[in-house]
Structures are given as C-alpha cells and as structure tokens.
N, C-alpha and C positions, 0 to 999 in steps of 0.2 A: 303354761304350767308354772306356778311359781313354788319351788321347792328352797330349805333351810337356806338361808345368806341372800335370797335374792328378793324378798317381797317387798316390793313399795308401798301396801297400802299396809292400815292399820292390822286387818288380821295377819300381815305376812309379816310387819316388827313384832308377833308373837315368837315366828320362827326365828326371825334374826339373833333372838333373847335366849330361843331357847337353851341352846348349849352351854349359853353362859351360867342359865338358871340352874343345870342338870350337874354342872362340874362343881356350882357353889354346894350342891345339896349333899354330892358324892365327900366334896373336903370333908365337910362337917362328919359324914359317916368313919373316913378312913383317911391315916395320913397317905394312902398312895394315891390317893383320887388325883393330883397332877401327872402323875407316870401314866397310871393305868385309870382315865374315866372310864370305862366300860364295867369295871368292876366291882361287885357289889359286895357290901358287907353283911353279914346275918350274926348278928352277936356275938361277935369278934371276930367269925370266921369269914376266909373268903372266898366267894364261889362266884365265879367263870356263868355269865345268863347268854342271852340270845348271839351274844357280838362271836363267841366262839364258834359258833356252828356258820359264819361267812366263808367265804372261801374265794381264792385268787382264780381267778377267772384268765384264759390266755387271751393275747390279743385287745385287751382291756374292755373283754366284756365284764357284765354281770349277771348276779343273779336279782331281777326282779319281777314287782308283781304288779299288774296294771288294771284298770278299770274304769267304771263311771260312777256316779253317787245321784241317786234318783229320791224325788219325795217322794212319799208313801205309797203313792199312786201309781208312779213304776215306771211313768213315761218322761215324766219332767226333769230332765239334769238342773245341777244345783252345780252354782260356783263358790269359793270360800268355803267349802267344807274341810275342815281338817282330818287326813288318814295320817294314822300311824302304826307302826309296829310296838303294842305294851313289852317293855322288861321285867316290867313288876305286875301285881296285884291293882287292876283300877279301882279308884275309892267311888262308893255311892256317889251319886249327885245329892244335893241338899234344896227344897224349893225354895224359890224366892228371894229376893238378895243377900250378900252382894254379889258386884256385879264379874262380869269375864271379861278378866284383863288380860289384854295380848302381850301383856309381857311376863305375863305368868306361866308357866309348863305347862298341859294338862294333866292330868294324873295317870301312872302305870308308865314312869319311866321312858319315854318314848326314844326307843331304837334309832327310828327312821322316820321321819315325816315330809309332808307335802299338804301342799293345797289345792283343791279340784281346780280346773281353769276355767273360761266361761262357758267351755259345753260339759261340764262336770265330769272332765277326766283327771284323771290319778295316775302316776307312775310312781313307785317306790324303789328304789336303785339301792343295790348292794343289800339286799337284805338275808338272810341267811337260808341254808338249806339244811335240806336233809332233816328238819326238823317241826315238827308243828309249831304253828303261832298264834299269837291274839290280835287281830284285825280293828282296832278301832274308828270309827266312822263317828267324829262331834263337827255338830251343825248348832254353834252354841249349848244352847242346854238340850237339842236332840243330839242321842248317842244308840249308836248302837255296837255290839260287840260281833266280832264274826271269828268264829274256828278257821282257820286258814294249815290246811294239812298241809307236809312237807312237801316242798319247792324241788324240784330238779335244779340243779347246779346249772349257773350260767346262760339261761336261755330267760326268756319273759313269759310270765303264768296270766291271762288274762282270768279274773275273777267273774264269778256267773251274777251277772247285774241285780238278778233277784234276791242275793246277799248284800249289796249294798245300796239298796234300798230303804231312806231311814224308815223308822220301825211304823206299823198302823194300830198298835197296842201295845201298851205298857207291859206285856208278856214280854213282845217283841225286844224291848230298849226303852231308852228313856224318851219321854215327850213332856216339854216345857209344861207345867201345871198352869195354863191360862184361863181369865176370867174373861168372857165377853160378852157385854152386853148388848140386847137386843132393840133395836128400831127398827119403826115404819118408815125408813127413807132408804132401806137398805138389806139385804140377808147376806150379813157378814158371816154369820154363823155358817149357810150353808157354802161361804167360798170356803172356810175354815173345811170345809168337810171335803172339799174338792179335793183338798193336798191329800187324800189318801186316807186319813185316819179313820179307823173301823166306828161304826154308829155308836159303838158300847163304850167309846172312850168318852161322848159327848155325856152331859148330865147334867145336875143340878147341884148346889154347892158346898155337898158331902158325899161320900161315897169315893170309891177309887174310879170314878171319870179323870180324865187329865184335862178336857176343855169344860169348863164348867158356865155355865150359862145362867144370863140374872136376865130379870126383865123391866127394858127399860118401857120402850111404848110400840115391842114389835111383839116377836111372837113369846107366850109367858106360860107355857108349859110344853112339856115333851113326852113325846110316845112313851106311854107305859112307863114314865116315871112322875107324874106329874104334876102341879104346877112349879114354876120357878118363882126364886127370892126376886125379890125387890129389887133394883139397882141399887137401892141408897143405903143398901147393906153391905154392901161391897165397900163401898167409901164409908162406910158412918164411923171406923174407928182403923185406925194405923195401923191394928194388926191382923184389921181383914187384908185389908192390900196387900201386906208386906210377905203373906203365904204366899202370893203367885211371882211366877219368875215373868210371868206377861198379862196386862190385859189391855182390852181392844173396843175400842166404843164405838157401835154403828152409829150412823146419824141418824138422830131421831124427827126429821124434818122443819126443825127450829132447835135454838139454844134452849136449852129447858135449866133457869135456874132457880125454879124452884125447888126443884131434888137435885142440883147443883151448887150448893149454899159454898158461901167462903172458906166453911172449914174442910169442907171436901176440896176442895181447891189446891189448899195449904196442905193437904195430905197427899194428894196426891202428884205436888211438887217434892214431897220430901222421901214420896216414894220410888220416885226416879231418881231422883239427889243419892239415893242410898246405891243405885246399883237395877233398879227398874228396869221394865222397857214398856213403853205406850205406842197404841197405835190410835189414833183419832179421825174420825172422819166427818168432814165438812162440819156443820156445825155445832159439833164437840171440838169447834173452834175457841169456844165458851173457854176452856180447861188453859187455853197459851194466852188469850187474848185478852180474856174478860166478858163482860156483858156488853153487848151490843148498846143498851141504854143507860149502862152504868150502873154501879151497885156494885158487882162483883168484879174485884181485879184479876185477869188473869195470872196464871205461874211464872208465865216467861213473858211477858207483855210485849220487850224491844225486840222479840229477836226475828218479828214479823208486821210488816205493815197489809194492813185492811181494808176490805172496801166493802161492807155487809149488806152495802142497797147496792152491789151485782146483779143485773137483769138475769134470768134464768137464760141457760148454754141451753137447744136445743138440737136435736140432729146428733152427727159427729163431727170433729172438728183434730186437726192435728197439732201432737205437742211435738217438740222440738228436744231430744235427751241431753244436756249437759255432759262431754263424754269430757271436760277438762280434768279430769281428774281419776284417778285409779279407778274407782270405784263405778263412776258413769261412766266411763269406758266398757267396764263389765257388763253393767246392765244393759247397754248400746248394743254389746255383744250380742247376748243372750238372748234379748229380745227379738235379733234377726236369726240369729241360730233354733229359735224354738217356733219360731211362725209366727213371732205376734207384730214384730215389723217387717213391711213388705219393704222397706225402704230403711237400708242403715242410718241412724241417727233419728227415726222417727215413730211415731204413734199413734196410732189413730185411737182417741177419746171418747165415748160414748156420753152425750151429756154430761158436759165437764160444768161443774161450777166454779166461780172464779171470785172467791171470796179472797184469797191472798194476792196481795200486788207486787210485793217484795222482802226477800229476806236480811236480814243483816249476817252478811258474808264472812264478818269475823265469829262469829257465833254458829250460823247454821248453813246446811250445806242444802241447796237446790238443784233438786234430781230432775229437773224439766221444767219446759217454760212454756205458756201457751198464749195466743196474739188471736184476739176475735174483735171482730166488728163492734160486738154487743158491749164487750168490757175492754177491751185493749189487753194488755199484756199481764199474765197471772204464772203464777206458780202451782202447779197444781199437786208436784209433790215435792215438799223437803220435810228433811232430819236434822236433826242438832243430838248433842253428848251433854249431859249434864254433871254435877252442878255449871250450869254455863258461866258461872263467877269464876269457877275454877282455872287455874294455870291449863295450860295445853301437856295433855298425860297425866292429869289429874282427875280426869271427868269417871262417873261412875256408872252412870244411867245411858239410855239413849230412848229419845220419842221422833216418833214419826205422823205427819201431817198430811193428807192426800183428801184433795178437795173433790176425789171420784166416789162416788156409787159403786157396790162392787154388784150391784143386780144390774147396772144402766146397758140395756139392748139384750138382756138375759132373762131368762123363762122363770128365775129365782126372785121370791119376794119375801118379806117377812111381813104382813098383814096385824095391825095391832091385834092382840087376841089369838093366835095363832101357835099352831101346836108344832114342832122339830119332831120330824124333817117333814112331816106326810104332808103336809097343808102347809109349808113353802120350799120346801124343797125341792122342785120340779124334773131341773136338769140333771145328767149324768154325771158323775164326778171326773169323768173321764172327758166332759165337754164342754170346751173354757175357750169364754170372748180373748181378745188380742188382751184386752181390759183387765179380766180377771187376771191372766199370766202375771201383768204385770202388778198386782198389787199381792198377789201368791209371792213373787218373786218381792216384795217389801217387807212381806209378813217372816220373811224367813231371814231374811236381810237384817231386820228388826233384832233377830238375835245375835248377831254377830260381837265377836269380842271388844272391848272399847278400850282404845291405844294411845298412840303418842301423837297422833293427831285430834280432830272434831270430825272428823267423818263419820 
C-alpha cells in the first residue's frame, strides 16, 4: 500500500507533492493557511470542512475506510488508483490534453489519500466520522465519485466493491474519451470491451460513446449504428487528435503508410508531446520507427532499435517481467496475483512477434524481455514519457508499444469488413487469456499520471 510521503514510483511523487501543493493553494486563500491548513475560506469567511468531524481515537486507533478498486468488469483489481477523501467541490474532467501530472493535486481538496497496491487494495486512515462523505476513485482520467455514509468512530468500514468499481458508463463516472482504431491483425476494440465498459459507450466518432472507433483495415461498422469514419480522419488534422484523452492503433498486419503519410506522423508526435497517450500495436511500429523502406520518418526513431524481417513467433513462448523498477515490480505483482503468471516474474505469450530488439534506457522504460530460437532477444513491451527531448519531470505525454496481438490464442477477431461486436466479438468479457490481463493491465497503465521520472 503506498499511502501520502511514501511512494517511490511516479504516481506516489503525486502524493509526496501533494500537501505541499494543498498548503500553497490554502496560503494564497487565507493568511491562516500555515496555523490552520485544513481550513477553508468561502469569501472571507471561515468554515471548519471534513477534518473537524475526525476524532481521537484511544489506544492509537482510527477511524478508517478500506477496500478494493475493480475495472468495470468487477473482477480485475487495479494498482495505482488514486482514493481519496473530497474537501471540496471536484471540478469536471476536460477531454483530451494536457497531460496528468503527479505532482499536481487532484481536484476536490483531498482530505486523505492513498494508492491501491498491486491487488488493488485501499486503506484510508484517520478519516472522519459521524459524517457523510465523498469517495473519489481517479484511475487517470477514469473517475468515479462514491457517497460514502457516516463512519462509526474508530473501528475500519470495508466498502462494497461494487462501488469501487470504476464506472461502465459515463452515467456511471468518467471514462477517458478514446479513439481506436481497428485492424485485421488484432480485435483491440473488443479487449477494450473486456474491461467492463457497457456496449452503449462504444460508437462512432460523434455522439456521447466514450470509446469511439475508426476503421482502419479491421472491422468498419457497428451494430445499430453504422458504418465507421476512416482512420485517416482521426489524424488528418491536430484537432481531431487533440479531443481524445487516448487513442490506441490495432495492428493492421503490415505498416500501412499510405494512410500513414508524414504529416500524421508529426501530428501525432505533437499529440503526445502535448500531454497524449498512445497505445500502438506491432506494426503501428510505423508511428516510433518510421517506414520499414524509408520515406517515412518515425516520432521517436532512437528511443528503439528494429528488426522488421522478424521470422513470425508461433505457438507460446515465455517473456521474462523487468521487476527493476517500481513499476515492474507491480505488474510482476499483479500478474501472479490475478492468474495470468503461474510463475513470479513471468509470462506466457501467445504468438509474440519480435519486431523490437532494444530500447534506449535513458529514454524509455522495458516492461519485459523475450529470448526465442527464431529471433533471439526482443522486447515485447515498453513505454517512454514524452516530449523525450524533455528534462526528467518535464515530460507530458506517455506511449506505449507492445509487439502482442491482443486476439493471439482468443476466440476474438476483427475480420476486415466486420461489424462490433456481433461478428468479432466472440468471447466473454469476463474471459481473458494470461495475454489479454496483461495488456488490460497496460491499457490502464497507459493512463497513469506522468512525474519526475520516464516511467
């Protein structure tokens, strides 16, 4: 559990910051804000919020409230979620950049805060009683709010998991406005649907959907609302992109740059430079790398080396997790905590391809390594923080690169021509390869806040 003063990784120096950021906001309201931070000011007057209803506890208990934080779907804990206790009023979310910075507060004053651990449990300590309060659950730009009635004094109130559950509609809470495009090498769309989100959130590229779907060369229309735009609508101008807070490119089973031209390239480096986030799969390698035969330069060209004539991965094969670091330690975690490693530190991969060889270390961080006979040693998943020019705690964006299929040994296909979800959508949402967990667990990962490191 890492709670306020203790987090090593980028999202826990959100906490480390936080008091500092909440006492700078408090001065500026009122000169008593050093005697008394807790206290708020309302246009000149002062009124006494949640900190007054805590209470001394004997024996050096408290009063708190404990739990888990589940995606949508209800079964899967999430690590890195931020709970807190609102003092205030939380302000709307706004789509699309910029970015979430960990060393920013979040909004509504926060009381009390924590970070899920890596079986997404939450403890909140010292938090008040006898009084109703406001529950905040942000998982980057997923938020959801929860009424939490009054506390009995000094004992622990475990919360009913099906409240902290982030939302499956935008009734629900907030859900990041992502764009994602569809391929025949992949049904990204319906792993997207696996985390829980209700069908009526998916849709086409207006309307109040929150996952909004283009088509690239996979499936290009959806049940009962149908056909989908173009991929190349999505890119063709900066401030298509810049409306979504995410978007996410299947592979379409080659680099396609011909609806990948230069200028989308540059846009979609300036998109993430701004506060973005990308997820890219195999060969929407195009978009970091460049062209395979030249012509097109990629966004980040050094921060990975290539090997594009990769014999094809067939069968499964095991990756190896990077746990050197806060973060793959997490996901190390997680993955044996949830079923999808039988074995700590490891993974079994479903037709992995092995297009990356290596990443440049000062730039970008590798979440796993894989070693086959066919290609020798690749990377199958790493992230970088952009602008990567940037000083460290500078960066604004974050993309992610995962050289997996998220259909590879799954009943789920996206068939060029092919309609969401009836005709590729097969499996349960509730039944997910070792595989899937883990690129679920990147897609959420994906949003997380971007700090004083490149993680």
């Amino acid at each position: 559990m890492h709670a306020i003063g203790f987090g090593t990784s980028a999202s826990g120096a959100r906490f480390l910051l936080l008091l500092t950021a909440l006492a700078a906001s408090l001065q500026a309201e009122q000169a008593k804000a050093d005697a008394f931070p807790d206290t708020i000011s309302f246009d000149g007057f002062e009124a006494c919020g949640l900190q007054c209803a805590r209470v001394q506890c004997p024996g050096n208990g408290t009063t708190s409230l404990s739990g888990t934080i589940y995606a949508p779907e209800g079964t899967l804990p999430l690590p890195n979620v931020e709970v807190y206790i609102a003092n205030a009023t939380v302000a709307p979310l706004v789509d699309g950049p910029p970015a979430l910075r960990c060393d920013e507060a979040p909004s509504g004053h926060p009381l009390v805060a924590t970070l899920t651990d890596s079986d997404g449990k939450f403890k909140l300590v010292n938090v008040p009683a006898g009084t109703p309060m406001n529950l905040v659950v942000l998982a980057g730009k997923w938020r959801r709010q929860v009424a939490v009635p009054a506390l009995s004094a000094c004992v622990d109130t475990p919360i009913d998991p099906v409240a902290t559950r982030l939302p499956r509609t935008h009734v629900e809470g907030d859900i990041p406005l992502t764009a994602v495009v569809t391929g025949n090498g992949e049904a990204l769309e319906c792993l997207l649907r696996k985390t829980g989100v209700a069908d009526s959130e998916f849709g086409s590229n207006s309307g109040s959907a929150r996952i909004r779907l283009f088509t690239g060369n996979g499936a290009s229309s959806i049940d009962g609302g149908g056909a989908l735009a173009n991929a190349t609508t999505l890119w063709a101008t900066g401030t298509s992109l810049s409306s979504y807070d995410q978007v996410m490119l299947a592979c379409e089973s080659a680099q396609q740059p011909a609806t990948q031209p230069q200028t989308a390239v540059d846009g979609m480096k300036t998109y993430a430079d701004s506060g973005g986030r990308v997820y890219l799969s195999h060969w929407q390698n195009l978009w970091i790398a460049g062209q395979i035969n030249g012509g097109i330069i990629g966004a980040w060209p050094t921060v990975a080396s290539w090997n594009f004539n990769a014999s094809t991965v067939s069968g499964s094969k095991t990756a190896t997790i990077n746990a050197t670091f806060v973060q793959g330690k997490t996901l190390e975690d997680w993955l044996f905590a949830t079923g999808a490693s039988a074995i700590v530190g490891s993974l079994v991969l479903n037709e992995p391809r092995q297009t990356t060889t290596a990443v440049d270390g000062s730039a970008a961080r590798s979440w796993m390594t894989l070693n086959t006979v066919e290609n020798g040693t690749s990377i199958p998943y790493f992230s970088f923080t952009t602008p990567t020019t940037a000083a460290d705690g500078a960066q604004q964006g974050r993309v992610l690169f995962v050289d997996l299929h998220a259909n590879a040994g799954g009943a789920d296909m996206s068939a060029t021509g092919s309609s969401f979800p009836s005709s590729g959508c097969h499996s349960a949402v509730n039944t997910m390869t070792a595989q899937e967990k883990a690129l679920l667990y990147a897609t959420f990962d994906l949003q997380r806040c971007v700090g004083s490191t490149r993680e």
